[in-house]
KEMI-659005 format. One record per residue (C-alpha): residue number from 0; chain; x, y, z. Coordinates in steps of 0.2 Angstrom, whole numbers. Example, Ala and Ser with C-alpha at 12.3 -4.5 7.8 and 13.67 -1.06 7.14 Angstrom:
BEGIN
<r nr="0" kette="A" xx="62" yy="-22" zz="39"/>
<r nr="1" kette="A" xx="68" yy="-5" zz="36"/>
// end
This chain:
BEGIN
<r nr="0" kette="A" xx="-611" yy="916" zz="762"/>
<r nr="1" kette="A" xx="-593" yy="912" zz="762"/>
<r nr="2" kette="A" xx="-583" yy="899" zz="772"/>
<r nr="3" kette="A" xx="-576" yy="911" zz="785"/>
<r nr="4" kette="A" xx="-596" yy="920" zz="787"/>
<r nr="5" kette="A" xx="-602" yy="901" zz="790"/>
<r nr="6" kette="A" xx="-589" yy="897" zz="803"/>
<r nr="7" kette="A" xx="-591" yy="914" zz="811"/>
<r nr="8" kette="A" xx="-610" yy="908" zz="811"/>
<r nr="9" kette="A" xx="-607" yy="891" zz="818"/>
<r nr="10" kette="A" xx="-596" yy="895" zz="831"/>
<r nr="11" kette="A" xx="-605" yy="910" zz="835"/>
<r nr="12" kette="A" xx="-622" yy="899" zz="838"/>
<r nr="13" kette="A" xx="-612" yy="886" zz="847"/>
<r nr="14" kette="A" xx="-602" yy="899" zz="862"/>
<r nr="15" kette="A" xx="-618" yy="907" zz="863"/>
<r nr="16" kette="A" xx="-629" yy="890" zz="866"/>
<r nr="17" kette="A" xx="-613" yy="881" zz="876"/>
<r nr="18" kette="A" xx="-613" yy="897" zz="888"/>
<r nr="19" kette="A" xx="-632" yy="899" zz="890"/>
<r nr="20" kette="A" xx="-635" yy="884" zz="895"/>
<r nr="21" kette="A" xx="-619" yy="884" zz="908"/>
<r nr="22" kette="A" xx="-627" yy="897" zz="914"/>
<r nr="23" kette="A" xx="-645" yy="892" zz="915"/>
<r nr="24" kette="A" xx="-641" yy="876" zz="924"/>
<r nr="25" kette="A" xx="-636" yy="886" zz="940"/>
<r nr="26" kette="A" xx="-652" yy="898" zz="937"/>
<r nr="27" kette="A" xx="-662" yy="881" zz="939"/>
<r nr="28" kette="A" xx="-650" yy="874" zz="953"/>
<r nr="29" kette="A" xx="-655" yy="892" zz="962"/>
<r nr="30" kette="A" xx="-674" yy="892" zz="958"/>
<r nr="31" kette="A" xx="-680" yy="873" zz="956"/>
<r nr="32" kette="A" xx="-677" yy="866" zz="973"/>
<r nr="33" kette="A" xx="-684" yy="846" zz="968"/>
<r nr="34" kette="A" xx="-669" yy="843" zz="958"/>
<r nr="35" kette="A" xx="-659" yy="828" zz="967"/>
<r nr="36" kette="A" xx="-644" yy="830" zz="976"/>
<r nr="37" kette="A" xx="-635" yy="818" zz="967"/>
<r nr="38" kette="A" xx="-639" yy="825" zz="950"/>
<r nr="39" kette="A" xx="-638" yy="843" zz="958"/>
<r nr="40" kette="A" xx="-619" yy="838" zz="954"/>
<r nr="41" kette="A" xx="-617" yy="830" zz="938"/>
<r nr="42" kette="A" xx="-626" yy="847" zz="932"/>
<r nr="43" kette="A" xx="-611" yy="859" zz="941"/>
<r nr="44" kette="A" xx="-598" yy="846" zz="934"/>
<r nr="45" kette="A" xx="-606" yy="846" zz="918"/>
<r nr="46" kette="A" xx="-608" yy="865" zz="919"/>
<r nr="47" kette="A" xx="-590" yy="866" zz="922"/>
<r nr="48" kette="A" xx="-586" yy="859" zz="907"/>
<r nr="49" kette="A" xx="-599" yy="866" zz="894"/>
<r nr="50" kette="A" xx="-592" yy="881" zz="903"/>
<r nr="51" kette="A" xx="-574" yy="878" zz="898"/>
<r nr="52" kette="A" xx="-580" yy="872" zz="881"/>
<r nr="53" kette="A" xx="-592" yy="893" zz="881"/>
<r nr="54" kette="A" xx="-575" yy="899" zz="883"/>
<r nr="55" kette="A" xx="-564" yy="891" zz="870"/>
<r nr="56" kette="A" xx="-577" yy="896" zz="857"/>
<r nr="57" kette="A" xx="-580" yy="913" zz="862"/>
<r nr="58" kette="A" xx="-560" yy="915" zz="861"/>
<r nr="59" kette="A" xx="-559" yy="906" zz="846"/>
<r nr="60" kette="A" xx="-571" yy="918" zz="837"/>
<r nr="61" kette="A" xx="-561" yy="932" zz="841"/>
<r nr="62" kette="A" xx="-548" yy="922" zz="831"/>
<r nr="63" kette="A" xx="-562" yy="921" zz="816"/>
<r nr="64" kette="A" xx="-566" yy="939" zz="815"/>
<r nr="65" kette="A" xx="-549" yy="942" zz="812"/>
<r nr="66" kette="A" xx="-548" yy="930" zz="799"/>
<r nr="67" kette="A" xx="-564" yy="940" zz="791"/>
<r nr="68" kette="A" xx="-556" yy="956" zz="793"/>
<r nr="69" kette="A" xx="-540" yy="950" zz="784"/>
<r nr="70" kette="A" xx="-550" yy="945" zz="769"/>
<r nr="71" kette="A" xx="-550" yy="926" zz="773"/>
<r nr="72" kette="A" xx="-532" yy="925" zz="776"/>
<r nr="73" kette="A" xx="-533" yy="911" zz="791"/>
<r nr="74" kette="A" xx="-514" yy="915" zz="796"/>
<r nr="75" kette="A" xx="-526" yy="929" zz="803"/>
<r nr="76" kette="A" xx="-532" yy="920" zz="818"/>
<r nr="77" kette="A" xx="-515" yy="923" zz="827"/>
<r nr="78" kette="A" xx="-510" yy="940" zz="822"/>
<r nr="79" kette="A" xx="-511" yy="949" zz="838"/>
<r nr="80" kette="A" xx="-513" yy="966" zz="829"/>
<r nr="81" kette="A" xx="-529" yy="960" zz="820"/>
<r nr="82" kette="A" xx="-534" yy="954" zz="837"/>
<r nr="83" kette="A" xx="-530" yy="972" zz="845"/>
<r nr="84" kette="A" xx="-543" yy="978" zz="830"/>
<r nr="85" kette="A" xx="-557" yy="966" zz="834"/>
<r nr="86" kette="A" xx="-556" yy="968" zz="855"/>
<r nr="87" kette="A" xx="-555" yy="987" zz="854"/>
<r nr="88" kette="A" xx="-565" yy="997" zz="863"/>
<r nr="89" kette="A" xx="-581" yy="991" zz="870"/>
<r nr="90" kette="A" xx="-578" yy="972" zz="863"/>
<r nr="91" kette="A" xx="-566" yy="971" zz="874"/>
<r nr="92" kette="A" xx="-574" yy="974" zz="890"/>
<r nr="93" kette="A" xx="-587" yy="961" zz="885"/>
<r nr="94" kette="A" xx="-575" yy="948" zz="880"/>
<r nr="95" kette="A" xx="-568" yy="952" zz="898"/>
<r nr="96" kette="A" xx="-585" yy="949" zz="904"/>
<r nr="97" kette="A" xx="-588" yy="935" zz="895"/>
<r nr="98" kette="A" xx="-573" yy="926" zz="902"/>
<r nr="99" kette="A" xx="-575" yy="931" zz="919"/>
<r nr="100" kette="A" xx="-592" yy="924" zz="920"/>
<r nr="101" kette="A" xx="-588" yy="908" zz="913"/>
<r nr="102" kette="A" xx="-574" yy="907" zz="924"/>
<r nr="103" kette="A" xx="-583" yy="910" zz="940"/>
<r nr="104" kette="A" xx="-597" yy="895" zz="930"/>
<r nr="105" kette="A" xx="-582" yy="883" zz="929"/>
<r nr="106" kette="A" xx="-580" yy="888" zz="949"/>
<r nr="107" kette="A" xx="-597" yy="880" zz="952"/>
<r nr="108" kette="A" xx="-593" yy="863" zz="950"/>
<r nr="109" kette="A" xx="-582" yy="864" zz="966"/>
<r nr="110" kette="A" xx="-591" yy="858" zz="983"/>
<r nr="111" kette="A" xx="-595" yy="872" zz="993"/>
<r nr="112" kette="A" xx="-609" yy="887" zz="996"/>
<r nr="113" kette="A" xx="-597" yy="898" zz="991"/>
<r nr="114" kette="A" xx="-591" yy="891" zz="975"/>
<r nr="115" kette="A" xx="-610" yy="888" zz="973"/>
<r nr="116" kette="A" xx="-613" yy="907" zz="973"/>
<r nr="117" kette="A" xx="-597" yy="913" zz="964"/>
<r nr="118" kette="A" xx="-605" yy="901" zz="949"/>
<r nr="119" kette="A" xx="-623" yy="909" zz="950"/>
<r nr="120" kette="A" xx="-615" yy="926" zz="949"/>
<r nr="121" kette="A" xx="-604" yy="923" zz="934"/>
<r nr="122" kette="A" xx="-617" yy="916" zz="926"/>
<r nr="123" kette="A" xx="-628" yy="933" zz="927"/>
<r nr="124" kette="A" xx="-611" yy="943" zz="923"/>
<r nr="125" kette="A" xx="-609" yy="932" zz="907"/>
<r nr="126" kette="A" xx="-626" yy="936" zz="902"/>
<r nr="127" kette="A" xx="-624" yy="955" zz="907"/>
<r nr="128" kette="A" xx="-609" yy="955" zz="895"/>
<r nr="129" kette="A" xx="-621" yy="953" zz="882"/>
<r nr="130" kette="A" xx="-627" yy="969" zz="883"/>
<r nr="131" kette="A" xx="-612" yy="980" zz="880"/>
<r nr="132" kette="A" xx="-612" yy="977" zz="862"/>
<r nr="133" kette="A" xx="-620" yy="972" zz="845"/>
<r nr="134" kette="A" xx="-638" yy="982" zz="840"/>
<r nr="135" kette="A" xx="-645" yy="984" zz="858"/>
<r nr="136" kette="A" xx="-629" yy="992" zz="864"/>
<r nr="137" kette="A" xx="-630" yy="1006" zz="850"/>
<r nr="138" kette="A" xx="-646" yy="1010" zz="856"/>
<r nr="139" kette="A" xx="-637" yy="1021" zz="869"/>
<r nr="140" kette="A" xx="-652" yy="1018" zz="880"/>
<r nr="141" kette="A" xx="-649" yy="1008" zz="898"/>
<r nr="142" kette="A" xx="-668" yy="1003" zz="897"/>
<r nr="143" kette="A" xx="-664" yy="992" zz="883"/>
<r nr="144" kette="A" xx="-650" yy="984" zz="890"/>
<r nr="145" kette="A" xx="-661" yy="980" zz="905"/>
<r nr="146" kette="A" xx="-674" yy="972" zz="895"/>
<r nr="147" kette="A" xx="-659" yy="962" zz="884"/>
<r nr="148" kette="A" xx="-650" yy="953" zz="899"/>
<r nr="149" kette="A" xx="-670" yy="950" zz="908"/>
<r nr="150" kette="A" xx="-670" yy="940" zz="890"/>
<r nr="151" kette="A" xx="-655" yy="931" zz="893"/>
<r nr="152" kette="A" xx="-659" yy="928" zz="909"/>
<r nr="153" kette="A" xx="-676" yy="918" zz="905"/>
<r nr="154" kette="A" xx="-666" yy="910" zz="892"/>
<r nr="155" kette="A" xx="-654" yy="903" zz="901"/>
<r nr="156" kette="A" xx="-665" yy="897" zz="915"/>
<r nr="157" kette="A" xx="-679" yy="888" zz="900"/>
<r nr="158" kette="A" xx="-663" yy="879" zz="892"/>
<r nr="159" kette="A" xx="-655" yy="874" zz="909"/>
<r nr="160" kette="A" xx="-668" yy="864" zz="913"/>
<r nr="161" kette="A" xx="-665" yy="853" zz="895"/>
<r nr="162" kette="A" xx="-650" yy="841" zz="902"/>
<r nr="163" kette="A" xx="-656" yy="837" zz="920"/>
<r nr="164" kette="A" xx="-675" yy="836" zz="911"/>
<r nr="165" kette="A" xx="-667" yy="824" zz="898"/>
<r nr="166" kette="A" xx="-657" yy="813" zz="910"/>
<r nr="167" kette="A" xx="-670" yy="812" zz="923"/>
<r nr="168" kette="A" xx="-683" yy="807" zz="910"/>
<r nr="169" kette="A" xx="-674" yy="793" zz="907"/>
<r nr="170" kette="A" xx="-667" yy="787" zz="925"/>
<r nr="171" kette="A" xx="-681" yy="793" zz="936"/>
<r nr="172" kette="A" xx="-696" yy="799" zz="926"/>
<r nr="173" kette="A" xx="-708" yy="801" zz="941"/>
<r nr="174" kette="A" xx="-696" yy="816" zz="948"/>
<r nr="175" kette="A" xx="-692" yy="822" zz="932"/>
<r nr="176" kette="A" xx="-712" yy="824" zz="931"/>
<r nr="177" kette="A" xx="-711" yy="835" zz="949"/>
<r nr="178" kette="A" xx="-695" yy="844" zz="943"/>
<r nr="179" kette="A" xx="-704" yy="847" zz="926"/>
<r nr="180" kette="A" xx="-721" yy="852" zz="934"/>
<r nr="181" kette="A" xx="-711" yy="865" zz="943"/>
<r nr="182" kette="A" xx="-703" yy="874" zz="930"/>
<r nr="183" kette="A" xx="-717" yy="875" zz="919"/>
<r nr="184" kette="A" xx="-725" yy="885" zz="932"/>
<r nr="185" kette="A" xx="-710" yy="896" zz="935"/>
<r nr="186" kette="A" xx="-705" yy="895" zz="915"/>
<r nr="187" kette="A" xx="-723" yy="904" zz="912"/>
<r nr="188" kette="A" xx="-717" yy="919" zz="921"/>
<r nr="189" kette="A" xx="-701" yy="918" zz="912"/>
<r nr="190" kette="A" xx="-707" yy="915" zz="895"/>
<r nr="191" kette="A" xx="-718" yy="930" zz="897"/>
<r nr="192" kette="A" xx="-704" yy="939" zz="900"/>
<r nr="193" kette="A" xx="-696" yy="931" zz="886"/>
<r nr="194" kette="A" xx="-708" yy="938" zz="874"/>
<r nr="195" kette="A" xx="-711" yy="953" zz="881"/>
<r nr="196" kette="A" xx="-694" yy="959" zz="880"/>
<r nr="197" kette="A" xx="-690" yy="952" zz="865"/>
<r nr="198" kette="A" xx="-706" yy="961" zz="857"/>
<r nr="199" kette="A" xx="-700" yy="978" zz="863"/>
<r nr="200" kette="A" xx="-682" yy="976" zz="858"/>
<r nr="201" kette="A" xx="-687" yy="972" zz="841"/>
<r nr="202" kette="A" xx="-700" yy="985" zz="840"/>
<r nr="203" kette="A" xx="-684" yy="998" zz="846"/>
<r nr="204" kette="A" xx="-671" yy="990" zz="835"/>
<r nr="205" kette="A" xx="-684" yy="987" zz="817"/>
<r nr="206" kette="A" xx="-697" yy="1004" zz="821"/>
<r nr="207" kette="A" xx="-711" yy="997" zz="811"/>
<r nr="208" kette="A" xx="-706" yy="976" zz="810"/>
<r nr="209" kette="A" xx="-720" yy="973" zz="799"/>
<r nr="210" kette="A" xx="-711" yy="986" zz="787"/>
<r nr="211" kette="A" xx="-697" yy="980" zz="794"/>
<r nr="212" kette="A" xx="-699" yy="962" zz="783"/>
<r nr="213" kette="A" xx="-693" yy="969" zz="767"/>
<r nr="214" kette="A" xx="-676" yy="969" zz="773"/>
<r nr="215" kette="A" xx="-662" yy="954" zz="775"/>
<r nr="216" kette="A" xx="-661" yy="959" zz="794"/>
<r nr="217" kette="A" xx="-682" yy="960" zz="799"/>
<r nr="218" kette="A" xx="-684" yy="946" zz="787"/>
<r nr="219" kette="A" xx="-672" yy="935" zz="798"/>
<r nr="220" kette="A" xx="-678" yy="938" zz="812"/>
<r nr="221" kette="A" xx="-696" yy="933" zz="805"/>
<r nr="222" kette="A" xx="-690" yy="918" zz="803"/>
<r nr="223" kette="A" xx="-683" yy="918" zz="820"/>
<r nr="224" kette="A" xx="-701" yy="922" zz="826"/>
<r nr="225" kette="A" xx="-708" yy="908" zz="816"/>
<r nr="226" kette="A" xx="-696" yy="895" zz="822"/>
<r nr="227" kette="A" xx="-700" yy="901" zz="839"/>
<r nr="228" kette="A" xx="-718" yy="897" zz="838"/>
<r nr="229" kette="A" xx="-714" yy="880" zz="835"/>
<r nr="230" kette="A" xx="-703" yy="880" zz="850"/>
<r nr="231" kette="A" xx="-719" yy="887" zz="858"/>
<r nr="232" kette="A" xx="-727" yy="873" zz="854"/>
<r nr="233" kette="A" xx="-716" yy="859" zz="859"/>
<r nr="234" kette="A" xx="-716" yy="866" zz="876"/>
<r nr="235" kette="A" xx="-735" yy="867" zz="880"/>
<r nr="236" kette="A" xx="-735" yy="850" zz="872"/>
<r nr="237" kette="A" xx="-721" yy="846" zz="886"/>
<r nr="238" kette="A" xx="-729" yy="854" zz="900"/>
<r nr="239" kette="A" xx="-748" yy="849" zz="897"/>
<r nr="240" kette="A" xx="-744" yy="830" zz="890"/>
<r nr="241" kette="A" xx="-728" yy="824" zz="895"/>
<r nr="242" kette="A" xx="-724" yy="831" zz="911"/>
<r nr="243" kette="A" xx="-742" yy="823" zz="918"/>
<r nr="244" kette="A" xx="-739" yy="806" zz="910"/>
<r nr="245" kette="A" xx="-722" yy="807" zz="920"/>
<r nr="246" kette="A" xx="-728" yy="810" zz="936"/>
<r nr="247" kette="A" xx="-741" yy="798" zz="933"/>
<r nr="248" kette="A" xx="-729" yy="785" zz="930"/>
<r nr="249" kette="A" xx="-733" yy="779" zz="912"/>
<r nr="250" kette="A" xx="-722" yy="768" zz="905"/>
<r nr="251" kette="A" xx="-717" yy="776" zz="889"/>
<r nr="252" kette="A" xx="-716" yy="795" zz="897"/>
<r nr="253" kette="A" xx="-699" yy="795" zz="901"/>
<r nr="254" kette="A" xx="-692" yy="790" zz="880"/>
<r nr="255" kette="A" xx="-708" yy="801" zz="874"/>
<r nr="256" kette="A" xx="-702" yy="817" zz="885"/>
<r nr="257" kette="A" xx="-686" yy="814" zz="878"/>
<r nr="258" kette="A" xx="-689" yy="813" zz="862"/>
<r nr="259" kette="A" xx="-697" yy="830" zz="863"/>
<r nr="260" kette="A" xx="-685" yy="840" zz="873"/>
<r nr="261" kette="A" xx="-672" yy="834" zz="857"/>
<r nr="262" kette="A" xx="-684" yy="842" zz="845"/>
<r nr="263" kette="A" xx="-687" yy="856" zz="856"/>
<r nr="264" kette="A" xx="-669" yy="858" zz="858"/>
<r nr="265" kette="A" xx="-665" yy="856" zz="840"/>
<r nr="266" kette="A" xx="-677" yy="872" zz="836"/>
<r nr="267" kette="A" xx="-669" yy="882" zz="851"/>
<r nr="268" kette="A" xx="-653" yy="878" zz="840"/>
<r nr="269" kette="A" xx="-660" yy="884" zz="823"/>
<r nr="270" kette="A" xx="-666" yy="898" zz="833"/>
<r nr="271" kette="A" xx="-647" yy="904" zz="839"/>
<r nr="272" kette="A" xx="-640" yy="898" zz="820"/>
<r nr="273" kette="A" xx="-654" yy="912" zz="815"/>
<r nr="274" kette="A" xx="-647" yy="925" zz="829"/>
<r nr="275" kette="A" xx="-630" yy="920" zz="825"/>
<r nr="276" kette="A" xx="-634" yy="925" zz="806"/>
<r nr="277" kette="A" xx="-642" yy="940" zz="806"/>
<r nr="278" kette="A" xx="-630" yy="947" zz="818"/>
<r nr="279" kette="A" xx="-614" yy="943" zz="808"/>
<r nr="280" kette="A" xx="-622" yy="946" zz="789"/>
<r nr="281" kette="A" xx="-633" yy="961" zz="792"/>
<r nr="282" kette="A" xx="-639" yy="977" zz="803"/>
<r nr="283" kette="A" xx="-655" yy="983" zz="807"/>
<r nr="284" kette="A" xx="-654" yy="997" zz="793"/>
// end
């Protein structure tokens, strides 16, 4: 991999995680109704600005592809003709898209129900952008692109809840235990979903993905499915030990669930570096 591939990789993982969770923090604020007022807006502040932060990085690897499509050639990142070249066609809707919704993200941390509402809906339109391009968009099938933004979706809603979950665990750990007993039952429904579409795009994309294995492309993604067991397990450790033990009110709850949601958080991570990767270095074929 070369130095312009790794910091496509990098910065790739980072807009997609920085923007995801933006945006799952208002699917939370939307769907877990425990959460305090007063920590409802350090999340929409906060949101705002790993918002603002989705954005830079999402423009900034635009700036990176051109580098990569000049050969390595950094004065690249400004050339607005190799710019042109990366945003044509459906890329540039998407980046459109993406912007929008991080936009309308950034809006949410403004008092208001309005503001409130414009935030929720560019969080769904920046995961909708998503799906008009990369390996699900060549599919040519609306089904699929269905089935990627419901991913998305659950994603963003299971990696919201990490920050409040985090802080609260440490400042209030009895209603960090209610606010976690409630989205582990919602989270079921949405980490079903999460599987489930994620099995049937991979089943589209790879044909046979046992077959599939022989190739850089299905043998990333393995490894992608292999760190997501252990993600797997992180949570249920979470939701049937830790979240309990908070609401009990045990002393050392509150620094054990922290400690978990950074591991957890750090797999989540490996998992985007993984995504990041094999959709910048290789294809399905």
């Amino acid at each position: 991999m070369t130095l312009i591939e790794a910091s496509i990789v990098a910065v790739k993982a980072l807009a997609y995680a920085s923007g995801i969770v933006a945006a799952g923090q208002l699917f939370c604020l939307w769907l877990i109704h425990e959460i305090p007022a007063d920590e409802e807006l350090v999340m929409r502040s906060r949101g705002a600005g790993i918002a603002l932060l989705a954005l830079v990085l999402a423009w900034a690897l635009i700036g990176l592809e051109a580098v990569f499509l000049a050969g390595g050639q950094w004065q690249a990142f400004v050339d607005p003709a190799l710019w042109g070249f990366v945003l044509d066609g459906p890329n540039a809707l998407a980046m459109a898209g993406k912007s929008a919704g991080l936009m309308l993200v950034m809006i949410a941390g403004l008092p208001g129900r309005t503001a409130a509402v414009a935030g929720l809906a560019g969080a769904v339109l920046f995961c909708a952008a998503f799906t008009m391009t990369g390996h699900v968009a060549a599919l040519s099938n609306d089904w699929f692109q269905v089935l990627l933004l419901t991913h998305l979706l659950c994603l963003g809603f299971w990696l919201g809840v990490f920050p409040p979950l985090y802080r609260l665990s440490g400042t209030q750990p009895q209603v960090a235990g209610a606010i976690g007993e409630v989205f582990g039952r919602r989270a079921m429904v949405a980490v079903g979903l999460l599987v489930i579409t994620g099995a049937a795009t991979l089943t589209r994309i790879l044909g046979n993905p046992l077959a599939a294995t022989t190739t850089p492309y299905g043998q990333l993604f393995a490894l992608k499915l292999g760190i997501f067991v252990l993600v797997m397990a992180a949570a249920a450790v979470n939701k049937r030990r830790l979240t309990p033990a908070l609401q009990r009110g045990e002393s050392k709850a509150g620094r054990r669930m922290q400690r978990s949601l950074l591991i957890e958080g750090a797999l989540i991570g490996a998992v985007l570096v993984v995504t990041s990767a094999f959709t910048t270095l290789t294809g399905p074929a």
